[in-house]
Backbone as CSV, one residue per row, in Angstrom:
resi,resn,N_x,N_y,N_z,CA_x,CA_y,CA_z,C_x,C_y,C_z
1,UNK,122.203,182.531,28.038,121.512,183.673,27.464,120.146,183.284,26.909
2,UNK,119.957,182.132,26.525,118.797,181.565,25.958,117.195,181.742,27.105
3,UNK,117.890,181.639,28.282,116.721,181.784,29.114,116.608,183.702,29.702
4,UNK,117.495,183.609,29.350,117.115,184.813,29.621,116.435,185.629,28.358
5,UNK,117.042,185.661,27.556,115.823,185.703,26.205,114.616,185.424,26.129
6,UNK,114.351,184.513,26.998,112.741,183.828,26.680,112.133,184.470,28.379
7,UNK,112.811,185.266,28.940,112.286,185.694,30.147,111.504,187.485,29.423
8,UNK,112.758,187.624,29.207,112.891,189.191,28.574,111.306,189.241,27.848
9,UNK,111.573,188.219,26.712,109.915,188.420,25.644,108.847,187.774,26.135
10,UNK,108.911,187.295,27.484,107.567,187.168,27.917,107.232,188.465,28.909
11,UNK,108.539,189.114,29.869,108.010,190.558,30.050,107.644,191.612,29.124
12,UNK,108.830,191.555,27.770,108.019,192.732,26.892,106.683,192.301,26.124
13,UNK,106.061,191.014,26.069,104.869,190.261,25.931,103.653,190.868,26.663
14,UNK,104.114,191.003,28.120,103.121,190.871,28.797,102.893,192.464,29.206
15,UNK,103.875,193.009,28.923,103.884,194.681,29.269,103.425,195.138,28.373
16,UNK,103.547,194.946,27.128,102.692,195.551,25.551,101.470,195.325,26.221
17,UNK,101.049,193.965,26.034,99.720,193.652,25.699,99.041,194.288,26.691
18,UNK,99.232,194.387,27.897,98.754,195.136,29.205,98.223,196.606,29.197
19,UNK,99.805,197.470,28.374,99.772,198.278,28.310,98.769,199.001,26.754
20,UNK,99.105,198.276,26.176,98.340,198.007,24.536,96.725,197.730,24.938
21,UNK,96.151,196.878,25.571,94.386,197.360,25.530,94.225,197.385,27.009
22,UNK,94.959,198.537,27.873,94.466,198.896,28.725,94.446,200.677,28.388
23,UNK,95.360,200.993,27.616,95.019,202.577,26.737,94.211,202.256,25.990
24,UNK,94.201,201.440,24.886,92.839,201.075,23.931,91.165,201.575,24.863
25,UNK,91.625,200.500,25.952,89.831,200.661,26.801,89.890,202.185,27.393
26,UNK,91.021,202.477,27.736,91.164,203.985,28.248,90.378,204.920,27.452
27,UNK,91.281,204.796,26.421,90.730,206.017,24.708,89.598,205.473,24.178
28,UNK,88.792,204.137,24.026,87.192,204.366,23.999,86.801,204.133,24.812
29,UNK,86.874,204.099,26.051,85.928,204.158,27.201,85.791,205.581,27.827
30,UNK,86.960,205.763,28.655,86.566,207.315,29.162,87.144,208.815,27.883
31,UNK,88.195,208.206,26.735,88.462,209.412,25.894,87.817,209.042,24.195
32,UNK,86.666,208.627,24.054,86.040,208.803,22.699,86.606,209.280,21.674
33,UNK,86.808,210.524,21.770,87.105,211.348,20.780,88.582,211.754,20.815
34,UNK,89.340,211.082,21.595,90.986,211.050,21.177,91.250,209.843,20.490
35,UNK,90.179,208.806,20.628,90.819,207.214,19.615,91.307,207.899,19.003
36,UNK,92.292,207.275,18.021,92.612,207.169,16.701,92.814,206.030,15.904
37,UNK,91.873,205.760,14.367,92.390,204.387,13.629,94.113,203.676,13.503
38,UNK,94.643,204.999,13.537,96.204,204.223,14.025,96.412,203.900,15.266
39,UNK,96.154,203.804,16.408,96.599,203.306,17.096,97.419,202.389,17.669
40,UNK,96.726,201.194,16.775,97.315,199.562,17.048,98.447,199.567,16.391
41,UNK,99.097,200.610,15.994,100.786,200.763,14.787,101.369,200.868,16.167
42,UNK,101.172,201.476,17.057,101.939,202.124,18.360,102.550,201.126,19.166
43,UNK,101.951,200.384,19.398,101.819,199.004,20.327,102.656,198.203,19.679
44,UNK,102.490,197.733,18.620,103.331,197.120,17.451,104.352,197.172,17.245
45,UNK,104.745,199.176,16.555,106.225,199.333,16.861,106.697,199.140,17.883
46,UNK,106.208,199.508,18.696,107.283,199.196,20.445,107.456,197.828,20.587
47,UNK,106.628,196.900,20.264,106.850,195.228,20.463,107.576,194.894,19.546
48,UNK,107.571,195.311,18.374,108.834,194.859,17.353,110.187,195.294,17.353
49,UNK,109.925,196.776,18.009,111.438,197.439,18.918,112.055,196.161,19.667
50,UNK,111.294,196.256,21.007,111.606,195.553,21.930,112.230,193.766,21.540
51,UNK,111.489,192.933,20.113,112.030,192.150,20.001,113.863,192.192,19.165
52,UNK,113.515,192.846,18.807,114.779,193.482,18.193,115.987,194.023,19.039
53,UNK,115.390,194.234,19.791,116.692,194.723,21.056,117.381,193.306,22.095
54,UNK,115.875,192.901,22.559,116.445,191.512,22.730,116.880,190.684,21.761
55,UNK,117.077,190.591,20.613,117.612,189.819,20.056,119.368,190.436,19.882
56,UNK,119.484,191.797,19.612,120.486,191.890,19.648,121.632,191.925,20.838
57,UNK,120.925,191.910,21.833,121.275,192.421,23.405,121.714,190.773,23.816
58,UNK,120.826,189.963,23.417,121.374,188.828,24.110,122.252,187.482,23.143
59,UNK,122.788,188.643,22.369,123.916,187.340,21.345,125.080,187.043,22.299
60,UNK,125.289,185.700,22.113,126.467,185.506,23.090,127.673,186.477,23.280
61,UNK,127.854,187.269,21.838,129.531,187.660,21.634,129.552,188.998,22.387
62,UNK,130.319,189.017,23.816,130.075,190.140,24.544,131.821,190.168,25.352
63,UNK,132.545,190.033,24.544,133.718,190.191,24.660,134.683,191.123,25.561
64,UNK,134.077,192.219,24.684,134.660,193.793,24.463,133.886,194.904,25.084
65,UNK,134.266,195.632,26.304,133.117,196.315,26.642,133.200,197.154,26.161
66,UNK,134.124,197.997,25.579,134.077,199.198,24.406,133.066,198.990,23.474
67,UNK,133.436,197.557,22.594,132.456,197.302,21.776,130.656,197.316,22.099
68,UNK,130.489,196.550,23.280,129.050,196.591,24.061,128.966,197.942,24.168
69,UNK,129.831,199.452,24.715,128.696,200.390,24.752,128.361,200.875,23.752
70,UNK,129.851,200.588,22.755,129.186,201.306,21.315,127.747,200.850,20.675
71,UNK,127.448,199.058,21.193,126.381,198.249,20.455,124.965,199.038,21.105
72,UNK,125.109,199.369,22.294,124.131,200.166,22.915,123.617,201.106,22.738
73,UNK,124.715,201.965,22.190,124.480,203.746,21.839,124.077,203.093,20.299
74,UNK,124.324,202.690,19.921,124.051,202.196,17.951,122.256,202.096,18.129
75,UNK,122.092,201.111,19.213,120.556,200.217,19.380,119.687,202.044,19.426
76,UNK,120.399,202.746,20.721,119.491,203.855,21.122,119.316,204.983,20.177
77,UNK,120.349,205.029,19.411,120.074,206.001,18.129,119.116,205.123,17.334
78,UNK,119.650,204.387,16.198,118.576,203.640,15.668,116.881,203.434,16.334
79,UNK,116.778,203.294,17.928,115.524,203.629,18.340,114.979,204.988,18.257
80,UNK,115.606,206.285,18.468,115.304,206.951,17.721,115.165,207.186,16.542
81,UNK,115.978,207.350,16.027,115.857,207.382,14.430,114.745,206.660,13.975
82,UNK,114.174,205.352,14.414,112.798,204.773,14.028,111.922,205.588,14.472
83,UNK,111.446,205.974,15.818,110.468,206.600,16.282,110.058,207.507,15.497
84,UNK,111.396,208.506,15.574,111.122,209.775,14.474,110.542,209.795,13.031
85,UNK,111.082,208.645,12.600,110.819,208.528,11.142,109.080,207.672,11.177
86,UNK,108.811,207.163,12.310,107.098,206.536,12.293,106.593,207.787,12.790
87,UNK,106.556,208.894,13.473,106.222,209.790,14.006,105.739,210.681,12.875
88,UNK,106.983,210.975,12.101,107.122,212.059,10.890,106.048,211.448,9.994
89,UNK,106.058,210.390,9.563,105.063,209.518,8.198,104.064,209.542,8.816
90,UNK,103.261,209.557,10.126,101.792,209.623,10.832,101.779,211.274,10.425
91,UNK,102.404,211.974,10.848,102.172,213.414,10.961,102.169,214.382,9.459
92,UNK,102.937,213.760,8.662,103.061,214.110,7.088,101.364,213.587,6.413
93,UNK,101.736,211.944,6.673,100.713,211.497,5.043,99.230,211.484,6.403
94,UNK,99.112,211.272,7.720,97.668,211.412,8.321,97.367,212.618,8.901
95,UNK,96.867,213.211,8.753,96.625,214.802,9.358,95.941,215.111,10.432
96,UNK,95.089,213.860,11.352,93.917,213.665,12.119,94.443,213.595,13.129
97,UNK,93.888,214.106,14.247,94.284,213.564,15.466,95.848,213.619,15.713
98,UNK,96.313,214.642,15.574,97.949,214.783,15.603,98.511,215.155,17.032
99,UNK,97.643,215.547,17.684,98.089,215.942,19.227,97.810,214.498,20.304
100,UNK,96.816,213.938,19.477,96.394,212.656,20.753,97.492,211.183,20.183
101,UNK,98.059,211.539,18.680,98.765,210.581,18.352,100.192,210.906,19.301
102,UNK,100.418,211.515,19.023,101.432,212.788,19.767,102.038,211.841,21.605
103,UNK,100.652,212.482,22.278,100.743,212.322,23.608,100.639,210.760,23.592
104,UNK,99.918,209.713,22.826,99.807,208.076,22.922,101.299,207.652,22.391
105,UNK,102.172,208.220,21.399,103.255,207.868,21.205,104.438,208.333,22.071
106,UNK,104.520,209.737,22.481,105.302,209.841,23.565,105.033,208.659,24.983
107,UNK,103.794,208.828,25.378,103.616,207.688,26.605,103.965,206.390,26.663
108,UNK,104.358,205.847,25.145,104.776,204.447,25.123,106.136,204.711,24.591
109,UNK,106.477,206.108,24.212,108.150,206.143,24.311,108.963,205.712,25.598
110,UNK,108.065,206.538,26.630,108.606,206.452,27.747,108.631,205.611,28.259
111,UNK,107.300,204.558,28.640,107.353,203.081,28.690,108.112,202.061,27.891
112,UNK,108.703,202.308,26.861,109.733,201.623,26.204,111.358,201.855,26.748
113,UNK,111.414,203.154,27.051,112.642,203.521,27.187,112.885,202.878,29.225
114,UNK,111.932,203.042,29.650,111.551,202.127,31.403,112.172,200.227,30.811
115,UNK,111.600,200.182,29.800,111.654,198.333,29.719,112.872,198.090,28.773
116,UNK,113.141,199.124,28.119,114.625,199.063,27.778,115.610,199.199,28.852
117,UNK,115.407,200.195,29.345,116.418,200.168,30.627,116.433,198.918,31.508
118,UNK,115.570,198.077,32.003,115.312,197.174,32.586,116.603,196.164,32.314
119,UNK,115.955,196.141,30.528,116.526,194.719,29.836,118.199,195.014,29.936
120,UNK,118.684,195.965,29.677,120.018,196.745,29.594,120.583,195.821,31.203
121,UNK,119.657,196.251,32.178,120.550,195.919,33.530,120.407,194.496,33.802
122,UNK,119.546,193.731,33.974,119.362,192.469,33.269,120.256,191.677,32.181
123,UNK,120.716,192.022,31.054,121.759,191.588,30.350,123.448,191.678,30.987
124,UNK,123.365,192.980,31.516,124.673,193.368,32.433,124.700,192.531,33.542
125,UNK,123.476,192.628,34.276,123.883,191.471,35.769,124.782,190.231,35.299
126,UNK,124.014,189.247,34.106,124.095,187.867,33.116,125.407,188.132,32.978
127,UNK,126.326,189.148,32.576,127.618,189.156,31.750,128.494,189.594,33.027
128,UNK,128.355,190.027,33.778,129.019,190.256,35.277,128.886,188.832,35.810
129,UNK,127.958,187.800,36.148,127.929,186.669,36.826,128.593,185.935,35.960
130,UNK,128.543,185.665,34.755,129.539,184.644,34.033,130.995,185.166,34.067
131,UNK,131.323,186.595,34.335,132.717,186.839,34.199,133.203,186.815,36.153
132,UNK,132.320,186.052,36.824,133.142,185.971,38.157,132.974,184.401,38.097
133,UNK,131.741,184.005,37.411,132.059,182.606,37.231,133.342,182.038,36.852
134,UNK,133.772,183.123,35.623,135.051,182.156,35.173,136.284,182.970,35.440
């Protein structure tokens, strides 16, 4: 599991950062006036999501598959439940730019929820090959 861990956070590494100042150059290059000073929170949460999922996704103890889908559905609520609650605190205490924060946070929802899914089938292949291994 260890290498696969260190595979996982160099794709969600390299997919942030890609995706993180290639909208940046997007929104001041061709959209000016949709920047927003929050921005760089967006990019952030999703990379601190994402380490967090791999960390919990790839602990050895994978026993129980009852237990694994419950650990899954737990991860995907809690990812909501974060979103919502960074969503709600931009939209409550910043008042600016609420439609372009809006559409930049949905677009990296969706790109999160693509590289979550990824990692999900990826961890499953790993736990299927060790259980024909042994």
């Amino acid at each position: 599991m260890k290498s696969l861990k260190k595979r996982l956070v160099i794709i969600l590494t390299a997919v942030m950062l890609i995706t993180g100042w290639g909208v940046y150059g997007l929104l001041v290059s061709f959209l000016p006036e949709s920047y927003f000073p929050w921005y760089p929170v967006i990019p952030c949460f999703y990379y601190i999501m994402g380490l967090v999922l791999i960390q919990v996704i790839t602990r050895d103890k994978k026993e129980n598959q009852v237990k694994l889908v419950n650990l899954y559905m737990i991860i995907k609520l809690t990812k909501v439940a974060a979103c919502v609650l960074l969503a709600g605190i931009y939209l409550y205490v910043i008042t600016l730019q609420r439609r372009d924060f809006i559409v930049v946070f949905v677009g990296f929802y969706l790109l999160y929820l693509g590289i979550e899914t990824y990692f999900f089938y990826l961890t499953e292949e790993i736990i299927k090959k060790k259980k024909v291994d042994e």
